[in-house]
VOVO-893792 format. One record per atom (N, C-alpha, C, CB): x, y, z; residue in three letters. Coordinates in Angstrom, 3 decimals, padded with zeros to 6 digits. Glycine has a CB too. Layout:
% residues N
<node><X>X</X><Y>Y</Y><Z>Z</Z><resn>ALA</resn></node>
...
% end
This chain:
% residues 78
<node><X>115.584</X><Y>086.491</Y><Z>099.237</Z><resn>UNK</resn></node>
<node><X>115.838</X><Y>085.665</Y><Z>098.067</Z><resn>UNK</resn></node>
<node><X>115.846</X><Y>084.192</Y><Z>098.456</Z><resn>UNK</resn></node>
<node><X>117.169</X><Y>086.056</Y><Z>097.408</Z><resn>UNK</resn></node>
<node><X>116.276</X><Y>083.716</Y><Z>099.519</Z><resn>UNK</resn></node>
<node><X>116.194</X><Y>082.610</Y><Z>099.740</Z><resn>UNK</resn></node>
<node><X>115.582</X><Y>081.852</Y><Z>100.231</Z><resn>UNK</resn></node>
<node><X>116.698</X><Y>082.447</Y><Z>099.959</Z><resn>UNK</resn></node>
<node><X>114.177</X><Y>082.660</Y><Z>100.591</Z><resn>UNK</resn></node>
<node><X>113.098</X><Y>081.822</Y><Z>100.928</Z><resn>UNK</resn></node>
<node><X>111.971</X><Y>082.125</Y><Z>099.780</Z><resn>UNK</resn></node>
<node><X>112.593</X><Y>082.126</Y><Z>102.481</Z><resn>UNK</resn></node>
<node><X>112.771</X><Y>082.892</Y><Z>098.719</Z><resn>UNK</resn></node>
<node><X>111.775</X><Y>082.296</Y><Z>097.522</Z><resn>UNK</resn></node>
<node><X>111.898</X><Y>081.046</Y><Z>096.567</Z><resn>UNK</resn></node>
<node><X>111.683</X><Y>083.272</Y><Z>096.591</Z><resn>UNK</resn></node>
<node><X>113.773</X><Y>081.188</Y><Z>097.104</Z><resn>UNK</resn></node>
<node><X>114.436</X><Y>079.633</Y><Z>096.589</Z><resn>UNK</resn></node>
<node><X>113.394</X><Y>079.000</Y><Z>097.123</Z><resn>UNK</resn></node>
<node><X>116.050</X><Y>078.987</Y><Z>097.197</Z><resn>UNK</resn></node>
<node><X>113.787</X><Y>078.693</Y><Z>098.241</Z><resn>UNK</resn></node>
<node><X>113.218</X><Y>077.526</Y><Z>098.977</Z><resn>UNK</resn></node>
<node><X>111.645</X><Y>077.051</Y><Z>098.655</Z><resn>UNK</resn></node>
<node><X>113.323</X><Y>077.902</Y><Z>100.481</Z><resn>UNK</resn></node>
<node><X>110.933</X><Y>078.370</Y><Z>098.558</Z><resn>UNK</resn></node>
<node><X>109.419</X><Y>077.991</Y><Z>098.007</Z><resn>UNK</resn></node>
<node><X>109.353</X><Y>077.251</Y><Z>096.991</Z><resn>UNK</resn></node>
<node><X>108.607</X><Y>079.052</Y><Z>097.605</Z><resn>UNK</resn></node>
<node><X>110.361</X><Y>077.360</Y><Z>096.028</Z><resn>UNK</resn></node>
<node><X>110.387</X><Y>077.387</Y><Z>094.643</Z><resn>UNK</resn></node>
<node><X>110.670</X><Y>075.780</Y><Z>094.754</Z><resn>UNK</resn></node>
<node><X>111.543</X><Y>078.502</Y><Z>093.826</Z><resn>UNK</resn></node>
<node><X>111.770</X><Y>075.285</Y><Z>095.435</Z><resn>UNK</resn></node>
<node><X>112.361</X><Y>073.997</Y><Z>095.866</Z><resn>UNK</resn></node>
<node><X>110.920</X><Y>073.199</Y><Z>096.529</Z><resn>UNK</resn></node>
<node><X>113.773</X><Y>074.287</Y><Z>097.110</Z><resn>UNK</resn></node>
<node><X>110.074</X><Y>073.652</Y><Z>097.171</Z><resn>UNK</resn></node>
<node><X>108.978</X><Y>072.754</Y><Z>097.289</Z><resn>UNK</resn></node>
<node><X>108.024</X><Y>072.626</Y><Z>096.585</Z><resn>UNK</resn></node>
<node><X>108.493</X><Y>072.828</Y><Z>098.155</Z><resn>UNK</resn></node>
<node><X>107.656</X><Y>073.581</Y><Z>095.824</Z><resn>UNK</resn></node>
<node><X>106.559</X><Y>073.318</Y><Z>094.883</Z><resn>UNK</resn></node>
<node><X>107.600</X><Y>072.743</Y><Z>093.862</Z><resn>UNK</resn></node>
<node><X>105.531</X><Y>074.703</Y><Z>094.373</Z><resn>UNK</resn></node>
<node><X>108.695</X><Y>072.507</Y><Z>093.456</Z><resn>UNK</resn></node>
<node><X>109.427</X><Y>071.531</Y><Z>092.998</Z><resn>UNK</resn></node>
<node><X>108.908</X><Y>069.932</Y><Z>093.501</Z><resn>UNK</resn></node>
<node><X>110.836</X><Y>071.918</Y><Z>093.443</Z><resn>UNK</resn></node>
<node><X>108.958</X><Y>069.982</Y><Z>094.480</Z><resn>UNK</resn></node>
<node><X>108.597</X><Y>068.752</Y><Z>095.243</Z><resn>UNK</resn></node>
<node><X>107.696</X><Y>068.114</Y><Z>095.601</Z><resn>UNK</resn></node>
<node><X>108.852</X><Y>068.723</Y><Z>095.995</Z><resn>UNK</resn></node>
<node><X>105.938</X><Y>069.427</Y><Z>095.297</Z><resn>UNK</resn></node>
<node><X>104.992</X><Y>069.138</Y><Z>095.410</Z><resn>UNK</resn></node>
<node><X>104.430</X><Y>068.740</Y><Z>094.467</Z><resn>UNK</resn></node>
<node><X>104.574</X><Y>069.745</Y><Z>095.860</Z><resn>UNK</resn></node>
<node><X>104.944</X><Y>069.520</Y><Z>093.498</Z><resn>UNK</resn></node>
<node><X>104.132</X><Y>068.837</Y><Z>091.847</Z><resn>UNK</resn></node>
<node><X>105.001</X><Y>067.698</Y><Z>091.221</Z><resn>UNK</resn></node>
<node><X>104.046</X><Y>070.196</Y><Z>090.362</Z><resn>UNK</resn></node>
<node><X>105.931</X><Y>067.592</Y><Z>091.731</Z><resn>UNK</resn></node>
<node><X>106.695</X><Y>066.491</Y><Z>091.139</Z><resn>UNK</resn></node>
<node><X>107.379</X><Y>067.330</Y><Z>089.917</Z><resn>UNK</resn></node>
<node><X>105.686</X><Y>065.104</Y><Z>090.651</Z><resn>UNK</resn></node>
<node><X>107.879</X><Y>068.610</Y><Z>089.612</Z><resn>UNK</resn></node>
<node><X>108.723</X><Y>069.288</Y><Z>088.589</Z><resn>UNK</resn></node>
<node><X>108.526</X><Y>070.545</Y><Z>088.851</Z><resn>UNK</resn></node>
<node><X>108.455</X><Y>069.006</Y><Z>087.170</Z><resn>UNK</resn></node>
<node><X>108.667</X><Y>071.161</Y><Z>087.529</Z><resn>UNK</resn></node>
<node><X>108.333</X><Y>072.135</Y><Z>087.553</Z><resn>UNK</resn></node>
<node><X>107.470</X><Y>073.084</Y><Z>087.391</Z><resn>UNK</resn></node>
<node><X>108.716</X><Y>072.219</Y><Z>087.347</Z><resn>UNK</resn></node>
<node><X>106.768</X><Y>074.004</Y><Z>088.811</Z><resn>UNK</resn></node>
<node><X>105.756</X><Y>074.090</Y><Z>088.558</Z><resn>UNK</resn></node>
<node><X>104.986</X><Y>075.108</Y><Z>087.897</Z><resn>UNK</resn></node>
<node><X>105.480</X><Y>073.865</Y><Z>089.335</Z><resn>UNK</resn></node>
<node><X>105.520</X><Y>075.251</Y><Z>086.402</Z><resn>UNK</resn></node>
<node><X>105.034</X><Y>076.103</Y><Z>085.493</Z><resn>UNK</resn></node>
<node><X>104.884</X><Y>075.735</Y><Z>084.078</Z><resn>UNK</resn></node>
<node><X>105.736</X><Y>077.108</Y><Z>085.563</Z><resn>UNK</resn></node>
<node><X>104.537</X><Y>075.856</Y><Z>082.879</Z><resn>UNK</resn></node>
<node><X>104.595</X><Y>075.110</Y><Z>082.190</Z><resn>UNK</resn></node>
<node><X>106.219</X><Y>075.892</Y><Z>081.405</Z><resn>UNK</resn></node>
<node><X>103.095</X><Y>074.889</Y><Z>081.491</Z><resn>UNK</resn></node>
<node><X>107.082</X><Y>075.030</Y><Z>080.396</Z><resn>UNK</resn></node>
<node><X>108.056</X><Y>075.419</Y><Z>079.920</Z><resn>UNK</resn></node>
<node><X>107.889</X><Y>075.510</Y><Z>078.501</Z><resn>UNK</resn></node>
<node><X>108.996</X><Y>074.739</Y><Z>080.327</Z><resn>UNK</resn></node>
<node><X>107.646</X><Y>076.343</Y><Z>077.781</Z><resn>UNK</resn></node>
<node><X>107.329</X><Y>076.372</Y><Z>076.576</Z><resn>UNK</resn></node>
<node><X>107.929</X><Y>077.998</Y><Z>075.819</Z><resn>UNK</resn></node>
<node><X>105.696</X><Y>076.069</Y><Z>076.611</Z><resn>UNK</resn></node>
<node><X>107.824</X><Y>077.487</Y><Z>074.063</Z><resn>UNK</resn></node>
<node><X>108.100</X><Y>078.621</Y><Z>073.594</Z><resn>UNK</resn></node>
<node><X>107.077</X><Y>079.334</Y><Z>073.365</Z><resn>UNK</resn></node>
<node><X>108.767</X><Y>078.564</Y><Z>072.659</Z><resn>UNK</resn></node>
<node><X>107.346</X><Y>080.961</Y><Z>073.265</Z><resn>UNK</resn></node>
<node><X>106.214</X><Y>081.917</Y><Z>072.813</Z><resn>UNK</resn></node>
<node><X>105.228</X><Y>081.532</Y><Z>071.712</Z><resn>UNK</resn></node>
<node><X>106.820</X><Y>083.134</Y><Z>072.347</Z><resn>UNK</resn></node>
<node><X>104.576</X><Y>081.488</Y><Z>071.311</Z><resn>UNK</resn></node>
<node><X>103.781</X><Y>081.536</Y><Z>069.705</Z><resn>UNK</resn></node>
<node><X>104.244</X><Y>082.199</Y><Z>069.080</Z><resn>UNK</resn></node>
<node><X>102.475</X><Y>081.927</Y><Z>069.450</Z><resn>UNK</resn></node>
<node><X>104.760</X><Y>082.156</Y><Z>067.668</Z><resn>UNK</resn></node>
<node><X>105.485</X><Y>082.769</Y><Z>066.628</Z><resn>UNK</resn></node>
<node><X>104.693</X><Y>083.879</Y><Z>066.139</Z><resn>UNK</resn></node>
<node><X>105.828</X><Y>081.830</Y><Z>065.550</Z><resn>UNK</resn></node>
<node><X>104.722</X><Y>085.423</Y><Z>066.537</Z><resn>UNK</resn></node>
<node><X>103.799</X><Y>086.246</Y><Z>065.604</Z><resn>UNK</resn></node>
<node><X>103.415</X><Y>085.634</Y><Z>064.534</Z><resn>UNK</resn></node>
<node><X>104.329</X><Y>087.411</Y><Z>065.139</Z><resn>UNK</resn></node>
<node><X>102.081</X><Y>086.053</Y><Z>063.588</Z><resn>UNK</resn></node>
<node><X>101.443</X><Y>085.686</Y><Z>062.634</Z><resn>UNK</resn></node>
<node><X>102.060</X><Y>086.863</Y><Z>061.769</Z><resn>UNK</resn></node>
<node><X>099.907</X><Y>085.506</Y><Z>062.867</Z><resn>UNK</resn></node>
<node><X>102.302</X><Y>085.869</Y><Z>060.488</Z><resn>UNK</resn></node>
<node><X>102.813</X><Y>086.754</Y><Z>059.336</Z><resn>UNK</resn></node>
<node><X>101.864</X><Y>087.108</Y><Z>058.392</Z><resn>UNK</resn></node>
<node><X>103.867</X><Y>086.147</Y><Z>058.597</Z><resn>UNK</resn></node>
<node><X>101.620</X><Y>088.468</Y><Z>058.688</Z><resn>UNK</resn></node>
<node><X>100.364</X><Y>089.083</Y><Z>057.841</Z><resn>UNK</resn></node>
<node><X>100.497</X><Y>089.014</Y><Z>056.415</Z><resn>UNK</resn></node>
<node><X>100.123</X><Y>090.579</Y><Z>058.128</Z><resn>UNK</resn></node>
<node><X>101.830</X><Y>089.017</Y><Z>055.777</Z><resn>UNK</resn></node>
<node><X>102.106</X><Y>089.076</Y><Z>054.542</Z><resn>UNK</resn></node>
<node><X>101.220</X><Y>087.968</Y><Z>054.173</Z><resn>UNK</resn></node>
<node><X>103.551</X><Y>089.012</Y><Z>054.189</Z><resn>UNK</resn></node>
<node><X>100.679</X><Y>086.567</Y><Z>054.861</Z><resn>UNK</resn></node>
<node><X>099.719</X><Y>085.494</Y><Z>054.061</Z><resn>UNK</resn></node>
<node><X>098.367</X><Y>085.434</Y><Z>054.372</Z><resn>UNK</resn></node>
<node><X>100.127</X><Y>084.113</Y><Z>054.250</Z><resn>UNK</resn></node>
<node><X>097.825</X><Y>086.845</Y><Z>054.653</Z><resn>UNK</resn></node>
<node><X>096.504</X><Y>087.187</Y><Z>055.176</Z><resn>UNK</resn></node>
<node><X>095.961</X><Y>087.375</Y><Z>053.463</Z><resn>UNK</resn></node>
<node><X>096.446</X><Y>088.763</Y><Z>056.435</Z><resn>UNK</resn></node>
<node><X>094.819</X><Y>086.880</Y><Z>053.852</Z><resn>UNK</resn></node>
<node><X>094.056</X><Y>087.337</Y><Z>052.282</Z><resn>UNK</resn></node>
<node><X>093.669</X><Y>088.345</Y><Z>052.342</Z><resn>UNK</resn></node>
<node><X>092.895</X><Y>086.672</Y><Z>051.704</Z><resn>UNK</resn></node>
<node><X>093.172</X><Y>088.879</Y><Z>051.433</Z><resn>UNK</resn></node>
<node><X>092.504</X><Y>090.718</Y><Z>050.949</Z><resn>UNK</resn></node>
<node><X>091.176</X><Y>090.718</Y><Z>052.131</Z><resn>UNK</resn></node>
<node><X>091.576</X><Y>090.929</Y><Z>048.612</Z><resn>UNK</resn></node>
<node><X>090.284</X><Y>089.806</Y><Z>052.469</Z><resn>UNK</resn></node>
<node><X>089.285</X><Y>089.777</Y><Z>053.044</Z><resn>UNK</resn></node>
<node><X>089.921</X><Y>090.234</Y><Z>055.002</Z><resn>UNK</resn></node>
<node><X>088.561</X><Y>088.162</Y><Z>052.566</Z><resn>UNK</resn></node>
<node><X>090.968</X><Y>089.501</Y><Z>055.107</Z><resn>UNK</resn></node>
<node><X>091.585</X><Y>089.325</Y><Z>056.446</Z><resn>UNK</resn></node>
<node><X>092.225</X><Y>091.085</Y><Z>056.637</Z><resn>UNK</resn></node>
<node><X>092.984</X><Y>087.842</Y><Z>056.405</Z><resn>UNK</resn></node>
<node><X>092.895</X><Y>091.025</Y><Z>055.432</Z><resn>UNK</resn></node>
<node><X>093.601</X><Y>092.559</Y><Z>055.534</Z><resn>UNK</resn></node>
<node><X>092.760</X><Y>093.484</Y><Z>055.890</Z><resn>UNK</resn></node>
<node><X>094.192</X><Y>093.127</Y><Z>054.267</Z><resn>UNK</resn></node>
<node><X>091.839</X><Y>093.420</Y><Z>054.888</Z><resn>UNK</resn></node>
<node><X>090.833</X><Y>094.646</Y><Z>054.759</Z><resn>UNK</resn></node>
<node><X>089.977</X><Y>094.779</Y><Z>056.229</Z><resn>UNK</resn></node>
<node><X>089.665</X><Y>094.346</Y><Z>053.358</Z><resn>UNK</resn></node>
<node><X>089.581</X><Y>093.413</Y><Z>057.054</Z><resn>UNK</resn></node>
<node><X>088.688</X><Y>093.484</Y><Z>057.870</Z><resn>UNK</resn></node>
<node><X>090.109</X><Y>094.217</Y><Z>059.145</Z><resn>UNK</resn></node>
<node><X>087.709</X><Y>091.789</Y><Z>058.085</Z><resn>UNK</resn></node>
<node><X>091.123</X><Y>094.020</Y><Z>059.029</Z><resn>UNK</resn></node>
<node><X>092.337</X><Y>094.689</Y><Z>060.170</Z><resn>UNK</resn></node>
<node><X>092.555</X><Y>095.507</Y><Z>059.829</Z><resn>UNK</resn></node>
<node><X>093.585</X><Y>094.241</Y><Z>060.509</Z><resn>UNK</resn></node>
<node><X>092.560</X><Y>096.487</Y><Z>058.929</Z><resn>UNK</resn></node>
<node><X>092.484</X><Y>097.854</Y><Z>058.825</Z><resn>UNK</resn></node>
<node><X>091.533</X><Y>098.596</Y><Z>058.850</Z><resn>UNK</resn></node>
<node><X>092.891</X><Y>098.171</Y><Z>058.029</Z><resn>UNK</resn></node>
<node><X>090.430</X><Y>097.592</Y><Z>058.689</Z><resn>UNK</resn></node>
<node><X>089.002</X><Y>098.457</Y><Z>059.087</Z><resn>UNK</resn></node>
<node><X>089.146</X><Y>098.423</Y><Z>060.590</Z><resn>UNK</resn></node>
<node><X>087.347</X><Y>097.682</Y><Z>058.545</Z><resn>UNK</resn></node>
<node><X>089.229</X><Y>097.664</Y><Z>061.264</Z><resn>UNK</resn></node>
<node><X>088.936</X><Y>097.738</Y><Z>062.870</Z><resn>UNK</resn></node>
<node><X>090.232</X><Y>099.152</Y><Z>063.431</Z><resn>UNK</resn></node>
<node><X>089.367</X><Y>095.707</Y><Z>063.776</Z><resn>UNK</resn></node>
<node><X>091.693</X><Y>099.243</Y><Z>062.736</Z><resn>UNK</resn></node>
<node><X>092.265</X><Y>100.178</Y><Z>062.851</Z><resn>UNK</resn></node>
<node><X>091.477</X><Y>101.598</Y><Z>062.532</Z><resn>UNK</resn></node>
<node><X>093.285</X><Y>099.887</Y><Z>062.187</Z><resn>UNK</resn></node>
<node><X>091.250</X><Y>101.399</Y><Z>061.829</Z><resn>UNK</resn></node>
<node><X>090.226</X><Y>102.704</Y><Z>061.252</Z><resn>UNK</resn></node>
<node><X>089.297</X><Y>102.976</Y><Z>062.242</Z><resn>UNK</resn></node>
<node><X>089.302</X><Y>102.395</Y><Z>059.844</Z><resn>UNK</resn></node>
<node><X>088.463</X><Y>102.073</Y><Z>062.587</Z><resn>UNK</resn></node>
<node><X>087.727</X><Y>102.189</Y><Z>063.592</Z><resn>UNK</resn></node>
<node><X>087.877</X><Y>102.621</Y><Z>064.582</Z><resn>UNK</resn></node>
<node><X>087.413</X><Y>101.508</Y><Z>063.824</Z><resn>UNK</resn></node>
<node><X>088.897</X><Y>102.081</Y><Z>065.588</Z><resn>UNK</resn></node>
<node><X>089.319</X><Y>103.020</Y><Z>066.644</Z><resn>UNK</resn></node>
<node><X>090.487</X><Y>104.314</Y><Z>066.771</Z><resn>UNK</resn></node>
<node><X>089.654</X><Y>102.166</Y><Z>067.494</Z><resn>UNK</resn></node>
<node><X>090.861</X><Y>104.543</Y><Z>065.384</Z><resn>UNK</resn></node>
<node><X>091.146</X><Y>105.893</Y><Z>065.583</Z><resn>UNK</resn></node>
<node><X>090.278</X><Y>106.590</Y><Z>065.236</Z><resn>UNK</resn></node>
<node><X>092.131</X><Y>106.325</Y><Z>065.084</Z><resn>UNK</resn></node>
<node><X>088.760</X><Y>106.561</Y><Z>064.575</Z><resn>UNK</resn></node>
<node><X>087.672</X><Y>107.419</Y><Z>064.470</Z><resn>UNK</resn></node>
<node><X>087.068</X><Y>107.517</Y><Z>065.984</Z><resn>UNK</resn></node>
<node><X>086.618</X><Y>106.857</Y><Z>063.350</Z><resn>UNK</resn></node>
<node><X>087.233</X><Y>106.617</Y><Z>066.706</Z><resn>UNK</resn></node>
<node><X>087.004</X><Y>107.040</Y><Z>068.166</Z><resn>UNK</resn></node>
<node><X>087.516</X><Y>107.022</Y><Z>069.138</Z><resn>UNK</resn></node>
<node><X>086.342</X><Y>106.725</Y><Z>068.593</Z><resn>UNK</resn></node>
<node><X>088.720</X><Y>107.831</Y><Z>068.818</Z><resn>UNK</resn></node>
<node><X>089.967</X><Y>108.396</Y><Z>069.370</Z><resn>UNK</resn></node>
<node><X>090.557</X><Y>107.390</Y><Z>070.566</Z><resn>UNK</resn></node>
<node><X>089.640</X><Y>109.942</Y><Z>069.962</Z><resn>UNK</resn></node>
<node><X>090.702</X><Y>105.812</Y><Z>069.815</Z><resn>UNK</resn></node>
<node><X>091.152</X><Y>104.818</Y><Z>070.566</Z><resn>UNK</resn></node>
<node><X>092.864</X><Y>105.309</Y><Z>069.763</Z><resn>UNK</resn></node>
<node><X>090.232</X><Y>103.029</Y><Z>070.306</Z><resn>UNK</resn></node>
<node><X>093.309</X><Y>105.898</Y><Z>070.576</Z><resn>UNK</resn></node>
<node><X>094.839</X><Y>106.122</Y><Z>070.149</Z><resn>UNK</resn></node>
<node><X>095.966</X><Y>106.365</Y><Z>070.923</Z><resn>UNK</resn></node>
<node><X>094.937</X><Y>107.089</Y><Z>069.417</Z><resn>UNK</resn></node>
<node><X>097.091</X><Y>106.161</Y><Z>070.535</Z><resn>UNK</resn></node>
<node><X>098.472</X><Y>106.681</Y><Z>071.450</Z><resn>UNK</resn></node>
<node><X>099.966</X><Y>107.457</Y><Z>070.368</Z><resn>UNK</resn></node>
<node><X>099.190</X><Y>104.891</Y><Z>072.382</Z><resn>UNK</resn></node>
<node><X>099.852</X><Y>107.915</Y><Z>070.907</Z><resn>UNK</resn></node>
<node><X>101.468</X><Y>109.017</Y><Z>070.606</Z><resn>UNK</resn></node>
<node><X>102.700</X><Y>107.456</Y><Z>069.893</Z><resn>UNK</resn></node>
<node><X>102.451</X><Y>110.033</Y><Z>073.082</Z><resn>UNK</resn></node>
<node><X>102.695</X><Y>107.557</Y><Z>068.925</Z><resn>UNK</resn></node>
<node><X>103.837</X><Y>106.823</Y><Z>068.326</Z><resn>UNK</resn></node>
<node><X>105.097</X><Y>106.546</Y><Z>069.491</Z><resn>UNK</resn></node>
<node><X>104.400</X><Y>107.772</Y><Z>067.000</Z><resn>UNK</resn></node>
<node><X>105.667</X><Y>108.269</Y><Z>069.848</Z><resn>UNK</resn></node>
<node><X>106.710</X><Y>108.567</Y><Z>070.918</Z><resn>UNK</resn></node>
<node><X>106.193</X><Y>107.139</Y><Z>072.375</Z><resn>UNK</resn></node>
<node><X>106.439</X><Y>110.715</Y><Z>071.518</Z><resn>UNK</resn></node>
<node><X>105.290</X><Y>107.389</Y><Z>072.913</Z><resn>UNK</resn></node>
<node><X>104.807</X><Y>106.579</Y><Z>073.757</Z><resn>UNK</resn></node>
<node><X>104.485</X><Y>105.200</Y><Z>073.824</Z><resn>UNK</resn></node>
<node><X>104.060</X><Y>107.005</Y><Z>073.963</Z><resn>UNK</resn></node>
<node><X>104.097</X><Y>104.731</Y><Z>071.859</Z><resn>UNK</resn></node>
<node><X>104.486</X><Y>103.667</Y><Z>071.913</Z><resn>UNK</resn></node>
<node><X>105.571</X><Y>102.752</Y><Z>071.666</Z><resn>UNK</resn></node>
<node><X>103.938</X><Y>103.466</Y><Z>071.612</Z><resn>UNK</resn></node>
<node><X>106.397</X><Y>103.555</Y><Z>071.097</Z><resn>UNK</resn></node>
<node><X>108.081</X><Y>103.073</Y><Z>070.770</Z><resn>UNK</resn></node>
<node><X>108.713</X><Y>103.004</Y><Z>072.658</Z><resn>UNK</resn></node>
<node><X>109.238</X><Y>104.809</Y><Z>069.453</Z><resn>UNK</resn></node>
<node><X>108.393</X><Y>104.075</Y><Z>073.268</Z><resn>UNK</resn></node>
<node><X>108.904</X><Y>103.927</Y><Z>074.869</Z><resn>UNK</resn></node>
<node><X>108.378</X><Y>102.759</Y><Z>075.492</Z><resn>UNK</resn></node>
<node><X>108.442</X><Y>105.151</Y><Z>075.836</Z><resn>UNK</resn></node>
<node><X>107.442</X><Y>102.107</Y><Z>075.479</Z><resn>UNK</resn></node>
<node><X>106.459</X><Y>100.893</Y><Z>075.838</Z><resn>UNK</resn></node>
<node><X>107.434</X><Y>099.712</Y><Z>075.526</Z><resn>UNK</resn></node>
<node><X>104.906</X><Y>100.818</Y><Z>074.845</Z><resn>UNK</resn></node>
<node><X>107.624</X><Y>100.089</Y><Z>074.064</Z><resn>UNK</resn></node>
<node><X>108.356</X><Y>098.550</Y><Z>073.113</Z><resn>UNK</resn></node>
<node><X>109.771</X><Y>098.402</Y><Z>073.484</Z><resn>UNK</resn></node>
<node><X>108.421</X><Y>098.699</Y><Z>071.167</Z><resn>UNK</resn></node>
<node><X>110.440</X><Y>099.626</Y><Z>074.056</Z><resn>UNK</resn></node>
<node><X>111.769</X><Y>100.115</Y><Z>074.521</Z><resn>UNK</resn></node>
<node><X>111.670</X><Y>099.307</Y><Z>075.675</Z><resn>UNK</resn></node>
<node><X>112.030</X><Y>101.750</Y><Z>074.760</Z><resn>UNK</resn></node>
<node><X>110.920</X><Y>099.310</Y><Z>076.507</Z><resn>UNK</resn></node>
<node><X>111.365</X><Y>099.267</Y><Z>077.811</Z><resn>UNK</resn></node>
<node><X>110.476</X><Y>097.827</Y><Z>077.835</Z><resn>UNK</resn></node>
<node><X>111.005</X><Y>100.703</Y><Z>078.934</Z><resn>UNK</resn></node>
<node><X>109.721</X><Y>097.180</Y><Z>077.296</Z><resn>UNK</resn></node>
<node><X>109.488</X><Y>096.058</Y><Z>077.520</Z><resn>UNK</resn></node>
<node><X>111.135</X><Y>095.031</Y><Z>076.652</Z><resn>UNK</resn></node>
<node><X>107.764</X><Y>095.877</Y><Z>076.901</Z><resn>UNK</resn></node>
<node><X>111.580</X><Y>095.796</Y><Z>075.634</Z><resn>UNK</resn></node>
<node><X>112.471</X><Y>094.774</Y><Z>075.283</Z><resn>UNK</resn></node>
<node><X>113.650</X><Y>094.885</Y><Z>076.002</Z><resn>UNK</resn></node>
<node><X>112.745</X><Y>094.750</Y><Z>073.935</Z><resn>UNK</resn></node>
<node><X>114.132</X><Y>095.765</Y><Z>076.695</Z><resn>UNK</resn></node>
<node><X>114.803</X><Y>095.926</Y><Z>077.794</Z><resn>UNK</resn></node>
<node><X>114.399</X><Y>095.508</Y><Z>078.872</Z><resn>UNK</resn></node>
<node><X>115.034</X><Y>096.924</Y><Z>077.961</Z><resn>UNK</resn></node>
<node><X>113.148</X><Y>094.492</Y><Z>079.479</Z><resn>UNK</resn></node>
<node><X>113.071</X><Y>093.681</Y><Z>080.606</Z><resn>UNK</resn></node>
<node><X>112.964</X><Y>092.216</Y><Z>079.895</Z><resn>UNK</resn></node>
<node><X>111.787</X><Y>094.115</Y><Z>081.616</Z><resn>UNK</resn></node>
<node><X>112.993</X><Y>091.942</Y><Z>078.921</Z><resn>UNK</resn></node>
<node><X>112.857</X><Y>090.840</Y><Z>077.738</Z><resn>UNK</resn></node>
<node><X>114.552</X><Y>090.563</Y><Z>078.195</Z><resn>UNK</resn></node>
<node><X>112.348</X><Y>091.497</Y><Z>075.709</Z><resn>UNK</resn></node>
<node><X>115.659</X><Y>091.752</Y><Z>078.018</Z><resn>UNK</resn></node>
<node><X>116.645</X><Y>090.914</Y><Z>077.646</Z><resn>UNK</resn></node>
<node><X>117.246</X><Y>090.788</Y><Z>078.634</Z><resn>UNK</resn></node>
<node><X>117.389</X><Y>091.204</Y><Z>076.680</Z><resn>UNK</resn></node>
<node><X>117.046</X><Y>091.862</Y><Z>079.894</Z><resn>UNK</resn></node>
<node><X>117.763</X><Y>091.305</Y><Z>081.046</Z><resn>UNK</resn></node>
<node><X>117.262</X><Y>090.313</Y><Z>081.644</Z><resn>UNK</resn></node>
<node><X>117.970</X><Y>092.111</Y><Z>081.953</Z><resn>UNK</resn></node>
<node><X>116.188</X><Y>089.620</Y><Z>081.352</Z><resn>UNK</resn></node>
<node><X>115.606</X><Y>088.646</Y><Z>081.975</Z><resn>UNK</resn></node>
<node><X>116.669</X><Y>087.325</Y><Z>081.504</Z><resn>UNK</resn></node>
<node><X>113.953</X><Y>088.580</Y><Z>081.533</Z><resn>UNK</resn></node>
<node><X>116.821</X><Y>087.330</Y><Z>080.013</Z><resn>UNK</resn></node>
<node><X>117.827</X><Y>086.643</Y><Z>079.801</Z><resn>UNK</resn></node>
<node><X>119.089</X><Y>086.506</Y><Z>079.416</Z><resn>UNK</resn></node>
<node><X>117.579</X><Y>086.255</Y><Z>079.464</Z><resn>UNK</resn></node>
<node><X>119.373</X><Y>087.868</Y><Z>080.333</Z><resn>UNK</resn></node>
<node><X>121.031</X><Y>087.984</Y><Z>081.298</Z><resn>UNK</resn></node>
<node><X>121.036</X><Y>087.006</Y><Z>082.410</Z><resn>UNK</resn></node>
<node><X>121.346</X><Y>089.650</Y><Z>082.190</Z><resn>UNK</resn></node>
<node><X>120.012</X><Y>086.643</Y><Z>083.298</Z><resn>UNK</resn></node>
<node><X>119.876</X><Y>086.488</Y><Z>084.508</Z><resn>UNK</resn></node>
<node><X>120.258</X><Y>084.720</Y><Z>084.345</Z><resn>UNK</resn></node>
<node><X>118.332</X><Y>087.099</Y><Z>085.109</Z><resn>UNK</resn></node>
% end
């Protein structure tokens, strides 16, 4: 751990800050202000790949969303 500090402390020092950018996420897009043209063309492409069995188990994707928001929040425990 403490010689990742320390890495961390020079590329502090090399870029002159910090060396990542600090920003917020992008706000999901709220479909509710999609027009009929926008809707229709995102449920066609849904359509589309479950006609060619581009799919996953609901169960499997709720476990995905589970366990990514459970490294989401301990991240900001830390």
């Amino acid at each position: 751990v403490s010689s990742a500090i320390n890495m961390f402390y020079k590329q502090i020092i090399l870029q002159q800050g910090i060396p990542f950018d600090v920003k917020l996420p992008k706000a999901p897009e709220n479909s509710a202000k999609w027009s009929k043209e926008r809707l229709d063309a995102e449920l066609e492409k849904g359509y589309n790949d479950m006609l060619k069995g581009r799919t996953r188990p609901a169960a499997m994707v709720l476990s995905d969303v589970k366990k990514k928001y459970k490294e989401l929040s301990e991240c900001k425990k830390a």
